[in-house]
PASEBA-1860 file (N, C-alpha, C; in nm, 3 decimals):
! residues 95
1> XXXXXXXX> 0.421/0.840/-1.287/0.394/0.940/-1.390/0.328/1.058/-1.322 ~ 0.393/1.169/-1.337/0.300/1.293/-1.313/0.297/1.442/-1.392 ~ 0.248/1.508/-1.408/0.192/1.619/-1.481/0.243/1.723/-1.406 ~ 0.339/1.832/-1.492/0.358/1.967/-1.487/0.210/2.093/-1.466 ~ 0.280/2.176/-1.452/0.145/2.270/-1.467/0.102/2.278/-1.604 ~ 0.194/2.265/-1.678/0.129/2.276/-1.833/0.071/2.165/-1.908 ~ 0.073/2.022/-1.800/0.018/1.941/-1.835/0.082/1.769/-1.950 ~ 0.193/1.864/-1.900/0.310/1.787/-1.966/0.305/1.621/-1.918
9> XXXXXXXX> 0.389/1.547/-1.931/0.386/1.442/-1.894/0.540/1.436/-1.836 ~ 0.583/1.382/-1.755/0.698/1.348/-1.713/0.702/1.265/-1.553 ~ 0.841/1.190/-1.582/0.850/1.074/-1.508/0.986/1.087/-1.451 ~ 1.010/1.032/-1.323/1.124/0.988/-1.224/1.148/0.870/-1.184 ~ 1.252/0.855/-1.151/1.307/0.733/-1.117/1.302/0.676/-0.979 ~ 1.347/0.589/-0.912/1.323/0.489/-0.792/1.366/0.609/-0.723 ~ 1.510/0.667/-0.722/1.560/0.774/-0.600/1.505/0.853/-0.644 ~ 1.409/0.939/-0.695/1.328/1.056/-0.657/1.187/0.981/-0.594
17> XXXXXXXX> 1.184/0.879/-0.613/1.046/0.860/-0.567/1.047/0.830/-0.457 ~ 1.151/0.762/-0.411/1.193/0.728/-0.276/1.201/0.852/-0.177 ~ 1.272/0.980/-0.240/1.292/1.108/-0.147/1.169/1.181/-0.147 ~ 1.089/1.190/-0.223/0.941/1.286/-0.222/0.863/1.180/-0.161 ~ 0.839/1.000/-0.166/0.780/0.955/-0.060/0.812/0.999/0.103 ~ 0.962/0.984/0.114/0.967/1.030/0.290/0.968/1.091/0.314 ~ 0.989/1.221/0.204/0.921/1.408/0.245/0.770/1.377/0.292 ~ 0.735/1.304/0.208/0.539/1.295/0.213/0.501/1.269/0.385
25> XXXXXXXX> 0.571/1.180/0.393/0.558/1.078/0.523/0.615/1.158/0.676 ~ 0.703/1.219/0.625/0.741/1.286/0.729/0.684/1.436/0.704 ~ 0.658/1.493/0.657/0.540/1.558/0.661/0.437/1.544/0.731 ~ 0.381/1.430/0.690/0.246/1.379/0.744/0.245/1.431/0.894 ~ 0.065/1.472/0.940/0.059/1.483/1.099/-0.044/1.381/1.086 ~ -0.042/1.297/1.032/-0.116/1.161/1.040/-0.154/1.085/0.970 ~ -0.118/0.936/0.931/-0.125/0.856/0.892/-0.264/0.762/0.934 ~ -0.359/0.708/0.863/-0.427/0.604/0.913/-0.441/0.495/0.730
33> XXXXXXXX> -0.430/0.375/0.799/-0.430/0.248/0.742/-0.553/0.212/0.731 ~ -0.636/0.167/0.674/-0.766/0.112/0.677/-0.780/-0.033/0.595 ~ -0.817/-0.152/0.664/-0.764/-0.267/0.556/-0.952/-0.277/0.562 ~ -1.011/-0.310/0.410/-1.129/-0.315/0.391/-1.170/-0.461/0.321 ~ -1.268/-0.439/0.260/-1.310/-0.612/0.152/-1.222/-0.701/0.193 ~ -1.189/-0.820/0.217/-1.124/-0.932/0.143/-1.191/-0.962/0.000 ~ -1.109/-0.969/-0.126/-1.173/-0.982/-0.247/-1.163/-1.130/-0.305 ~ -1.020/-1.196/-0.209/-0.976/-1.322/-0.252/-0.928/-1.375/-0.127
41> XXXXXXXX> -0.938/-1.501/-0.067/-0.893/-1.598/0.021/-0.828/-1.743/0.008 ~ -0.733/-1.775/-0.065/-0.733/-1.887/-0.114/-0.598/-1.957/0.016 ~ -0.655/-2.102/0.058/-0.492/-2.143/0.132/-0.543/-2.276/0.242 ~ -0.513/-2.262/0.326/-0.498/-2.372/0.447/-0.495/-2.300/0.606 ~ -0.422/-2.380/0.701/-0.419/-2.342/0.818/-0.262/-2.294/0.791 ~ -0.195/-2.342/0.745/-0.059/-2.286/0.724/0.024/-2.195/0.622 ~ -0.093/-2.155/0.474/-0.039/-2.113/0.352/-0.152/-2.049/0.337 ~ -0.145/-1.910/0.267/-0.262/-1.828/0.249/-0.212/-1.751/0.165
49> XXXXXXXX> -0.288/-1.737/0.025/-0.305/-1.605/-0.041/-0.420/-1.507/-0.027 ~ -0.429/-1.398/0.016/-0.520/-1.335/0.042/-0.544/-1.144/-0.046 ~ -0.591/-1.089/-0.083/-0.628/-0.991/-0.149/-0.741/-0.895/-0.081 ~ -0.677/-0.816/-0.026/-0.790/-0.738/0.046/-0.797/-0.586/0.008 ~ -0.870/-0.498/-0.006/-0.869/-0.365/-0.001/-0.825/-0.273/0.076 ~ -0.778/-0.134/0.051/-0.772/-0.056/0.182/-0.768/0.095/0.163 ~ -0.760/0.128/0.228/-0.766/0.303/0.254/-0.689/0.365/0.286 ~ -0.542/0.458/0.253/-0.475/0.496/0.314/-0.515/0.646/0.336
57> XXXXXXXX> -0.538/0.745/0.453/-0.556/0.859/0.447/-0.457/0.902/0.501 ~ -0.402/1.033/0.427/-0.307/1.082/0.486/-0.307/1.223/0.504 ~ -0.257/1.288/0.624/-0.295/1.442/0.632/-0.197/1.517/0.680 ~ -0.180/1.610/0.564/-0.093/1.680/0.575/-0.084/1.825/0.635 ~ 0.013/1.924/0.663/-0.035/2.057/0.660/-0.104/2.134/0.594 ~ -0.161/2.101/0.484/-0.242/2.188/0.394/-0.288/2.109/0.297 ~ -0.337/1.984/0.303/-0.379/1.901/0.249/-0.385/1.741/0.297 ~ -0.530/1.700/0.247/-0.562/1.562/0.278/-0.545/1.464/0.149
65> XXXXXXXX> -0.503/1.343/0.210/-0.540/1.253/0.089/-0.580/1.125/0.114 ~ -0.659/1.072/0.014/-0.712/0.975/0.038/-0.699/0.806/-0.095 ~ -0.648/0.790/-0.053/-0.594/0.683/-0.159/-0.660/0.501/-0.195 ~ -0.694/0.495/-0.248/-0.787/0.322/-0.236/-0.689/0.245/-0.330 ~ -0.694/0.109/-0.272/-0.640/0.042/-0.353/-0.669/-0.094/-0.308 ~ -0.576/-0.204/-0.383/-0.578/-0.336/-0.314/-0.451/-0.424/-0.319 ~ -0.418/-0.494/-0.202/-0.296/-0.582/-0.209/-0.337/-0.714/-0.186 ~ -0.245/-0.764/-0.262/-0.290/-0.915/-0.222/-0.134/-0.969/-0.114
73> XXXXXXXX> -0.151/-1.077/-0.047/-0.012/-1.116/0.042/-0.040/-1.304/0.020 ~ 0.088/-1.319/0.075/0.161/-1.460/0.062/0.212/-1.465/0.183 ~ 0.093/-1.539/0.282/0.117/-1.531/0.419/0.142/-1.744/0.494 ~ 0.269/-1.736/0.540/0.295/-1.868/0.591/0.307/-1.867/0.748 ~ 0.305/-1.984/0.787/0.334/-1.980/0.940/0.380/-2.136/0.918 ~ 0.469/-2.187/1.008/0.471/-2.360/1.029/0.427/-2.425/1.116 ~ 0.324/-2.313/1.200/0.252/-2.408/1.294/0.105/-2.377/1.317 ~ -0.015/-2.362/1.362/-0.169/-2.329/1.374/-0.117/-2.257/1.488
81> XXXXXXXX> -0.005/-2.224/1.568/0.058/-2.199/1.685/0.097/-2.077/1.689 ~ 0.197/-2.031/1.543/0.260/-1.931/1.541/0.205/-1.810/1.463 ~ 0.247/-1.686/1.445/0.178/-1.618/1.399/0.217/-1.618/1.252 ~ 0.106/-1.549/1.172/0.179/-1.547/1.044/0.239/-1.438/0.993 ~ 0.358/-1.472/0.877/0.469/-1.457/0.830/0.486/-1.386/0.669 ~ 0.448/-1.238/0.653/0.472/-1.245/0.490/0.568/-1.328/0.412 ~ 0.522/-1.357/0.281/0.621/-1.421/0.213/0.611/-1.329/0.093 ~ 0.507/-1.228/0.082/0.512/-1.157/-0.047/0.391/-1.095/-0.058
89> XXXXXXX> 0.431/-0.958/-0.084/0.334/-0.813/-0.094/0.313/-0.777/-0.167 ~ 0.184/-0.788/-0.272/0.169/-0.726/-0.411/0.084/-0.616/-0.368 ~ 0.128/-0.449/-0.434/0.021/-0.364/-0.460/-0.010/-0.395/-0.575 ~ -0.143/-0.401/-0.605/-0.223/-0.392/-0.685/-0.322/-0.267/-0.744 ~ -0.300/-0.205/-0.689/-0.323/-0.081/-0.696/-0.292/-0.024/-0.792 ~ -0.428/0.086/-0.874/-0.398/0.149/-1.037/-0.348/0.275/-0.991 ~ -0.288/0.330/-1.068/-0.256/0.497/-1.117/-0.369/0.534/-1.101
END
């Protein structure tokens, strides 16, 4: 959802959001990731749900941004050996 200059309300679909994200991105003269809190840890040596916070800043030519949010993941491995493996990426993250 985003707002006109007049304050309007209006909305786009997956392919516009998709093309003004990789304008954004490729734009960008820098990206940084910041993973913060863990808020939730639940699992084993091999199965993990986890929920952590983070920070995305992003900087553009004529503007910064700074974005907070939180994801939780669905992380497996089949051994204490190997590394682990998403199985599933929730943003959680509000408007």
């Amino acid at each position: 959802k985003n707002y006109d200059k007049n304050g309007a309300v209006f909305t786009w679909g997956r392919e516009d959001e998709m093309i003004a994200t990789s304008r954004m991105f490729n734009a960008a003269q820098s990206i940084d990731l910041t993973w913060t809190d863990i808020l939730n840890q639940n699992g084993d040596s091999l199965f993990v749900d986890i929920t952590r916070r983070f920070v995305l800043k992003i900087i553009l030519p004529n503007d910064e941004l700074n974005l907070f949010g939180k994801a939780t993941f669905q992380l497996t491995r089949k051994s204490i050996k190997e590394d682990w493996k998403i199985l599933q990426w929730t943003d959680e993250s509000k408007e």
